[in-house]
N, CA, C and O atoms as a printed pandas DataFrame, in Angstrom:
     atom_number atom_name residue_name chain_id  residue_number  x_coord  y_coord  z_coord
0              1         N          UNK        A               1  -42.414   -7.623  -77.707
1              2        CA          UNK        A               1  -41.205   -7.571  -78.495
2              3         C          UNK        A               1  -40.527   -6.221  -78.287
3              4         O          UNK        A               1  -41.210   -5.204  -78.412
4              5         N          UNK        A               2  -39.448   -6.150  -78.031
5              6        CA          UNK        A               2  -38.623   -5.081  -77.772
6              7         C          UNK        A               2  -37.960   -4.198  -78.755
7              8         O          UNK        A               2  -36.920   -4.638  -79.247
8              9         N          UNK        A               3  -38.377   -3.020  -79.134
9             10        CA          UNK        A               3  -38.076   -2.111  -79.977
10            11         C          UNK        A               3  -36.641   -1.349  -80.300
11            12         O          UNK        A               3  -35.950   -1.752  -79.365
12            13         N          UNK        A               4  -36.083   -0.769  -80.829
13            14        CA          UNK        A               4  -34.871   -0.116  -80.827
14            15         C          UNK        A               4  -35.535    1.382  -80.913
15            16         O          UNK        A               4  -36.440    1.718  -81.677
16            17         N          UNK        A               5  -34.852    2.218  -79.922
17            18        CA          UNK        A               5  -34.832    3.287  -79.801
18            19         C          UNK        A               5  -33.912    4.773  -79.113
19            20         O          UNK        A               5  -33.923    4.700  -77.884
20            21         N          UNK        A               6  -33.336    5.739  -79.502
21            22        CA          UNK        A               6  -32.608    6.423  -79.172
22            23         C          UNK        A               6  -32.892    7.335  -78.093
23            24         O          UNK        A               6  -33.843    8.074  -78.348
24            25         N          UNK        A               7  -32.254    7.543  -76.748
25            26        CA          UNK        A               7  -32.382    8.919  -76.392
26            27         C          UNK        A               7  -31.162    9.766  -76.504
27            28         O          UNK        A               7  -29.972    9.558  -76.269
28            29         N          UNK        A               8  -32.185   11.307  -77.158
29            30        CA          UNK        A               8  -31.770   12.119  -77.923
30            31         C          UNK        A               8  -31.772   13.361  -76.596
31            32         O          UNK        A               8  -30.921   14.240  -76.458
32            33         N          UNK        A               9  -32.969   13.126  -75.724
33            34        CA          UNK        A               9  -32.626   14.388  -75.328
34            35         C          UNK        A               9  -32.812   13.773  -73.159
35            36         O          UNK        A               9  -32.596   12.686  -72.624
36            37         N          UNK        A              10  -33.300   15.163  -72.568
37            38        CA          UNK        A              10  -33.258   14.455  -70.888
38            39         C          UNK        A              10  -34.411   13.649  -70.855
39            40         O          UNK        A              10  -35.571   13.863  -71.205
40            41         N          UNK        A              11  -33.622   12.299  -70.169
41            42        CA          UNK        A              11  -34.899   11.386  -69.993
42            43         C          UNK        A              11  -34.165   11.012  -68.408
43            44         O          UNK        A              11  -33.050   10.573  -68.126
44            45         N          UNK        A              12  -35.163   11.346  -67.688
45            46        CA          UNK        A              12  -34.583   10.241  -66.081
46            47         C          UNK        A              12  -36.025    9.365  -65.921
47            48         O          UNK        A              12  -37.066    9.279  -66.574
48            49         N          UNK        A              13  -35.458    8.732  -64.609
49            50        CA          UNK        A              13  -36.418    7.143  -63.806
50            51         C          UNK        A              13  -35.736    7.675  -62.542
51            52         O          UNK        A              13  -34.694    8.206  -62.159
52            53         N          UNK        A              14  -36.923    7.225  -62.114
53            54        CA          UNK        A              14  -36.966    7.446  -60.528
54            55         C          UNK        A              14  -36.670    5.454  -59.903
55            56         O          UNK        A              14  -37.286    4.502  -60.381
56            57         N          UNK        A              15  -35.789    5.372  -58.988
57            58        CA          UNK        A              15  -35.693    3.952  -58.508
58            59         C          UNK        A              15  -36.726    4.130  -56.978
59            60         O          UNK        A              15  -36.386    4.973  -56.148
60            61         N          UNK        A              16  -37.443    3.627  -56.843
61            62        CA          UNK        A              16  -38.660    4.121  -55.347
62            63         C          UNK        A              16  -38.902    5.256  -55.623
63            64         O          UNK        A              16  -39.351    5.785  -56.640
64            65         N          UNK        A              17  -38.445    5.795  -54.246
65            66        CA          UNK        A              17  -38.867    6.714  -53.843
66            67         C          UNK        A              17  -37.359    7.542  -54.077
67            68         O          UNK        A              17  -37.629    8.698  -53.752
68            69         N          UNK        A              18  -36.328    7.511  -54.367
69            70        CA          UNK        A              18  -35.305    8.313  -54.650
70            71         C          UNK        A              18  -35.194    9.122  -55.789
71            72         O          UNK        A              18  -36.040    9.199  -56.680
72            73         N          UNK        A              19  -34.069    9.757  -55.735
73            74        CA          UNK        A              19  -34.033   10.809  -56.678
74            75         C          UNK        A              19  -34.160   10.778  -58.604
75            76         O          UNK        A              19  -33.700    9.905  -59.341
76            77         N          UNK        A              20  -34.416   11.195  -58.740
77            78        CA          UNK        A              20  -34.727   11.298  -60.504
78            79         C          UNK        A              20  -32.979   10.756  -61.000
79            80         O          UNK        A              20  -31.905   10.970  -60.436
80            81         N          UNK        A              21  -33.266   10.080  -62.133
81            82        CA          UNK        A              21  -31.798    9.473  -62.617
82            83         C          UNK        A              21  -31.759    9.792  -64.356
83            84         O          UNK        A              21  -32.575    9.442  -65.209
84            85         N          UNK        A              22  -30.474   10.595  -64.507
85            86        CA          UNK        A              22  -30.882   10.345  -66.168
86            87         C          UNK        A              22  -30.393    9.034  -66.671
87            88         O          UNK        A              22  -29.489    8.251  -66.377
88            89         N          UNK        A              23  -31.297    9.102  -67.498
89            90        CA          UNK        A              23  -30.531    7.630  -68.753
90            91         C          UNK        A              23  -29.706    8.547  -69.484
91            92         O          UNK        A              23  -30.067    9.667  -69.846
92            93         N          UNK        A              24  -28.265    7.883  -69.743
93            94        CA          UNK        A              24  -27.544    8.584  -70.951
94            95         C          UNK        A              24  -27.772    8.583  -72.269
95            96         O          UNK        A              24  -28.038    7.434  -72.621
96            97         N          UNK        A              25  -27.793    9.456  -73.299
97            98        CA          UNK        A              25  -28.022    9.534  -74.592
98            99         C          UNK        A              25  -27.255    8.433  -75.254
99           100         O          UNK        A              25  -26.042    8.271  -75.124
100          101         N          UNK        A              26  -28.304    7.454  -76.199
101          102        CA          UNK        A              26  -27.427    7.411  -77.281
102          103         C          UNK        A              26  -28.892    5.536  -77.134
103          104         O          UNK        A              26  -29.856    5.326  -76.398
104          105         N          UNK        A              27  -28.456    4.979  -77.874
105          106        CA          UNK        A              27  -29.458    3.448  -78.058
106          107         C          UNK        A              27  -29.822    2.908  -76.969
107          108         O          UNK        A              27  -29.071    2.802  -75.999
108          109         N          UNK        A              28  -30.903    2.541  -76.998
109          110        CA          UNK        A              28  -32.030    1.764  -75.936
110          111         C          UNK        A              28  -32.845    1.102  -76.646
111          112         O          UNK        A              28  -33.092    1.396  -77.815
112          113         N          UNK        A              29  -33.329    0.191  -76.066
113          114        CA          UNK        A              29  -34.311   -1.301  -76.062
114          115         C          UNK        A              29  -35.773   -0.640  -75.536
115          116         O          UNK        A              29  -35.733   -0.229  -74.376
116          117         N          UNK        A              30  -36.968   -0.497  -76.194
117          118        CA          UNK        A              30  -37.926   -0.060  -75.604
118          119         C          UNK        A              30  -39.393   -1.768  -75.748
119          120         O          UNK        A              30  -39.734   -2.351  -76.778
120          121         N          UNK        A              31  -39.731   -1.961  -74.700
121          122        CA          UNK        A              31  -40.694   -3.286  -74.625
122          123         C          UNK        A              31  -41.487   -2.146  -73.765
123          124         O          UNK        A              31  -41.091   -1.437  -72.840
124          125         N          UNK        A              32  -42.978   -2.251  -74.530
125          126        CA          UNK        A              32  -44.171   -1.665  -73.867
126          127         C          UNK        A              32  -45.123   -2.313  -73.452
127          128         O          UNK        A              32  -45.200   -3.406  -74.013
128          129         N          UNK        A              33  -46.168   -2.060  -72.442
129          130        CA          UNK        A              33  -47.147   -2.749  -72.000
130          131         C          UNK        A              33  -48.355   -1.501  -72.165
131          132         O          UNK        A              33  -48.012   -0.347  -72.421
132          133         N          UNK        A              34  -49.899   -1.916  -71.974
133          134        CA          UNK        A              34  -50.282   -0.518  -71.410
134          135         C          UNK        A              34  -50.303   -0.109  -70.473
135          136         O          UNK        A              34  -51.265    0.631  -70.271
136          137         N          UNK        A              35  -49.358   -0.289  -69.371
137          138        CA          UNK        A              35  -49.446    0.477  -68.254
138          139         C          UNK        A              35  -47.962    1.631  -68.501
139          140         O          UNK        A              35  -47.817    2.853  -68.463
140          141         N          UNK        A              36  -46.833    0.165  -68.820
141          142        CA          UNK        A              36  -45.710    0.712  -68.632
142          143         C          UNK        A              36  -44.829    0.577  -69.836
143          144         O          UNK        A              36  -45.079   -0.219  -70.741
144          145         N          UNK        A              37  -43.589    1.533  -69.822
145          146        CA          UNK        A              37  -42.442    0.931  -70.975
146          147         C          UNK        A              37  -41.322    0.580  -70.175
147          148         O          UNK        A              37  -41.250    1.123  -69.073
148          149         N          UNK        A              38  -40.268   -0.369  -70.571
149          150        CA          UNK        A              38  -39.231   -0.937  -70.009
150          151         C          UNK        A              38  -37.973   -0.612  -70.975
151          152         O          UNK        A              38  -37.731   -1.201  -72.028
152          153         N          UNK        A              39  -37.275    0.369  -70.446
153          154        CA          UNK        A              39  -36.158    0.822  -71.464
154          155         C          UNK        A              39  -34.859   -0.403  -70.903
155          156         O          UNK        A              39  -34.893   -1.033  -69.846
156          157         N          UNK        A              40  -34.269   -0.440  -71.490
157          158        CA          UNK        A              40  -32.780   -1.346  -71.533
158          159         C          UNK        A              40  -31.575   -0.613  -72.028
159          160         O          UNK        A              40  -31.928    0.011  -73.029
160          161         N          UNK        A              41  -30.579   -0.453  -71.830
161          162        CA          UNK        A              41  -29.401    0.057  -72.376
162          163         C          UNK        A              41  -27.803   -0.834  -71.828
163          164         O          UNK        A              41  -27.542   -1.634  -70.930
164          165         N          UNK        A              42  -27.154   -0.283  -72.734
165          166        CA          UNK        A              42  -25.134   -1.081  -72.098
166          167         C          UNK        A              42  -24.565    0.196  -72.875
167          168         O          UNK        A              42  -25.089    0.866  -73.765
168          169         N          UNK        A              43  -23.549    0.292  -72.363
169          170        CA          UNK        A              43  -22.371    0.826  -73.368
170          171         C          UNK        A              43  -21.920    0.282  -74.151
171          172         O          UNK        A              43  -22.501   -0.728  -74.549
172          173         N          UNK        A              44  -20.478    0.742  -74.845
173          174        CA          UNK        A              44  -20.641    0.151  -76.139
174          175         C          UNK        A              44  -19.636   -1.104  -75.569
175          176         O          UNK        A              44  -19.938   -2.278  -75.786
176          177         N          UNK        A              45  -18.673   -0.806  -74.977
177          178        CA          UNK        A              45  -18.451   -2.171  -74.167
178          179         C          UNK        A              45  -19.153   -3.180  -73.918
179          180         O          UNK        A              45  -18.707   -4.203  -74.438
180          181         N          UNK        A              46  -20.145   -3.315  -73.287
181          182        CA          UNK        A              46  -20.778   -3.854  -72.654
182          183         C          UNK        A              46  -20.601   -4.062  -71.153
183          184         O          UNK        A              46  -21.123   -5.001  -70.552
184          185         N          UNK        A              47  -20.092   -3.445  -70.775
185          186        CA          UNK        A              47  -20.024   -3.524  -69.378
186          187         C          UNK        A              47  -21.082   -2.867  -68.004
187          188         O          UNK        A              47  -21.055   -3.207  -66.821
188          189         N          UNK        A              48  -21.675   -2.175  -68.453
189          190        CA          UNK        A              48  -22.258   -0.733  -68.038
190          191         C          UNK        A              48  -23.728   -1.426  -68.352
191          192         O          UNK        A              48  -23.845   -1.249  -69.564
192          193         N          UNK        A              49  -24.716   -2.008  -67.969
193          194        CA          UNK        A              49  -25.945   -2.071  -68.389
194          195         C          UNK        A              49  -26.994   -1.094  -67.069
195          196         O          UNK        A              49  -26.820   -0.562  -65.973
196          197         N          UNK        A              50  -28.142   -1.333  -68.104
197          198        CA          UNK        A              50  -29.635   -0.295  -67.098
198          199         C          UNK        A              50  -30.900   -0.765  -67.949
199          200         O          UNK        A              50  -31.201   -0.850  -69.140
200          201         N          UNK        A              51  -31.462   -1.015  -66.748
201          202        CA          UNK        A              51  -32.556   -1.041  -67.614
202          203         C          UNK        A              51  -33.759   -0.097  -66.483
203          204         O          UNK        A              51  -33.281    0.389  -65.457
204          205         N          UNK        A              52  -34.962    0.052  -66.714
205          206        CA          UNK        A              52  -36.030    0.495  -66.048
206          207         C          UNK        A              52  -37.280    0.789  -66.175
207          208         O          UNK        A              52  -37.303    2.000  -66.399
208          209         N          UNK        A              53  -38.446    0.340  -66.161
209          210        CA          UNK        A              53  -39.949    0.930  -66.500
210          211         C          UNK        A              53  -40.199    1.918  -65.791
211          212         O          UNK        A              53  -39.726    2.195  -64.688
212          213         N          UNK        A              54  -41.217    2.673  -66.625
213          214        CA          UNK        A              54  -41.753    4.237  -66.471
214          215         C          UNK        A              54  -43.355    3.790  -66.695
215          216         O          UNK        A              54  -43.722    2.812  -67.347
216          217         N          UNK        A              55  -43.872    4.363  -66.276
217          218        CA          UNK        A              55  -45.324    4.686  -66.217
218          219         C          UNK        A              55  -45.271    5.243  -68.426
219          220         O          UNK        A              55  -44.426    6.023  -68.864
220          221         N          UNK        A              56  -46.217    4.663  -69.197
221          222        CA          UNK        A              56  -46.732    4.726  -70.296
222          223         C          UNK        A              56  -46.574    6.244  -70.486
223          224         O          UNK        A              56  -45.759    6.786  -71.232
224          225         N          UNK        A              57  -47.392    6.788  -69.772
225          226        CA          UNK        A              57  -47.571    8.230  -69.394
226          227         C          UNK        A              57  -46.270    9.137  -70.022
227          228         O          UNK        A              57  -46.240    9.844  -71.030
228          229         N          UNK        A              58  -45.049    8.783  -68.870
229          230        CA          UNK        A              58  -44.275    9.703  -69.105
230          231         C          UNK        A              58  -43.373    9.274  -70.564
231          232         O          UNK        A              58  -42.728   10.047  -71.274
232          233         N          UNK        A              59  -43.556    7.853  -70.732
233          234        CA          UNK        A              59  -42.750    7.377  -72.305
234          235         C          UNK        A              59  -43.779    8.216  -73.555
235          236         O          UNK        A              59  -43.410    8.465  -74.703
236          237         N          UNK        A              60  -44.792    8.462  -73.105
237          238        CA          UNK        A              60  -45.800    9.344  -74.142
238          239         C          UNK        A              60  -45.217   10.501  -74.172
239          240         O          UNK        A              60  -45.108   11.045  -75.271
240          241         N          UNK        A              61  -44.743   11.110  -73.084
241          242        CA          UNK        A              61  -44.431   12.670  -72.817
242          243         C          UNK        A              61  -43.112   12.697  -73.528
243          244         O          UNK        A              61  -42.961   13.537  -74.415
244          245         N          UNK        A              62  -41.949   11.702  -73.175
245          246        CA          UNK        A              62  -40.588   11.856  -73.656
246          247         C          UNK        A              62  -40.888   11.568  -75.000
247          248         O          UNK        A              62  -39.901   12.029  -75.574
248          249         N          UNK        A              63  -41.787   10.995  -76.059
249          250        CA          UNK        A              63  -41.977   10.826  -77.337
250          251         C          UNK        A              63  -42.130   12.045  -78.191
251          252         O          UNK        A              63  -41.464   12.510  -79.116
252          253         N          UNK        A              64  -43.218   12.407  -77.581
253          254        CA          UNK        A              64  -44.203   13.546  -77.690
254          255         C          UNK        A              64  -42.405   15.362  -77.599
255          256         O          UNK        A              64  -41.980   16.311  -78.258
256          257         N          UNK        A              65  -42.253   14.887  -76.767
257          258        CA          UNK        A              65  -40.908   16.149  -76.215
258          259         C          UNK        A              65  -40.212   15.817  -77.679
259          260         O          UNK        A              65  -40.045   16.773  -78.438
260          261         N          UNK        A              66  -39.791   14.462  -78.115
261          262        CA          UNK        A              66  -37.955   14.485  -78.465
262          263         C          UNK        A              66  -37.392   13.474  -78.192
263          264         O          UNK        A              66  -37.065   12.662  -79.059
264          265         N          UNK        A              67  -37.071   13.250  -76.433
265          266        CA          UNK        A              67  -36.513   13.322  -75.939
266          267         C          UNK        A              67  -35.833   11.895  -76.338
267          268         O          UNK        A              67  -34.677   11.479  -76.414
268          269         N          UNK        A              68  -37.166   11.343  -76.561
269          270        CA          UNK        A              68  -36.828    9.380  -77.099
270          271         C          UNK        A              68  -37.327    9.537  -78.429
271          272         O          UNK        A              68  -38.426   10.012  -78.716
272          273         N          UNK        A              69  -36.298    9.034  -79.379
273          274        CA          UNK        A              69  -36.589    8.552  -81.024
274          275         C          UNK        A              69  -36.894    6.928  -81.383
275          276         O          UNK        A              69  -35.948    6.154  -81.525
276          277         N          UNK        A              70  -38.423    6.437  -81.529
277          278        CA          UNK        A              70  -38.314    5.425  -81.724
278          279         C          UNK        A              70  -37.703    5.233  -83.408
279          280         O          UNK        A              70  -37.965    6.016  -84.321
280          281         N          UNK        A              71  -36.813    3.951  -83.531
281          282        CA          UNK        A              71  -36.338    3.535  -84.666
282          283         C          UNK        A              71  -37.174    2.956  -86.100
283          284         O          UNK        A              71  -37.779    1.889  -86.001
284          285         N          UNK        A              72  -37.178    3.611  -87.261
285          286        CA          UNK        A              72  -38.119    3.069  -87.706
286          287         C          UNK        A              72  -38.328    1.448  -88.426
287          288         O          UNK        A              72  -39.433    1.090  -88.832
């Protein structure tokens, strides 16, 4: 089940092997597994969507930082 959650501060995803990407601040969709988390986002339009999994790891680290506010 997919959570509501904010980023507040720098959060990027890597797509392969390319360069680090930030997600922009402001509401995200967080669905976890134990390996991985799968963030989701749109603008407020809706036009603009992203989504992407991260290794557990670093969604621990961006928690742990700030950087992501889960919703309570």
């Amino acid at each position: 089940m997919a959570q509501k959650a904010e980023i507040t501060g720098k959060v990027e995803y890597r797509e392969g092997d390319g360069p680090l990407i930030p997600i922009r601040k402001g509401p995200v969709e967080v669905t976890t597994t134990a390996q991985d988390a799968t963030l989701s986002w749109h603008d407020e339009g809706g036009e603009v969507r992203g989504s992407t999994a991260m290794p557990i790891a670093d969604f621990k680290r961006y928690l742990a930082e700030g950087a992501i506010r889960l919703a309570d």
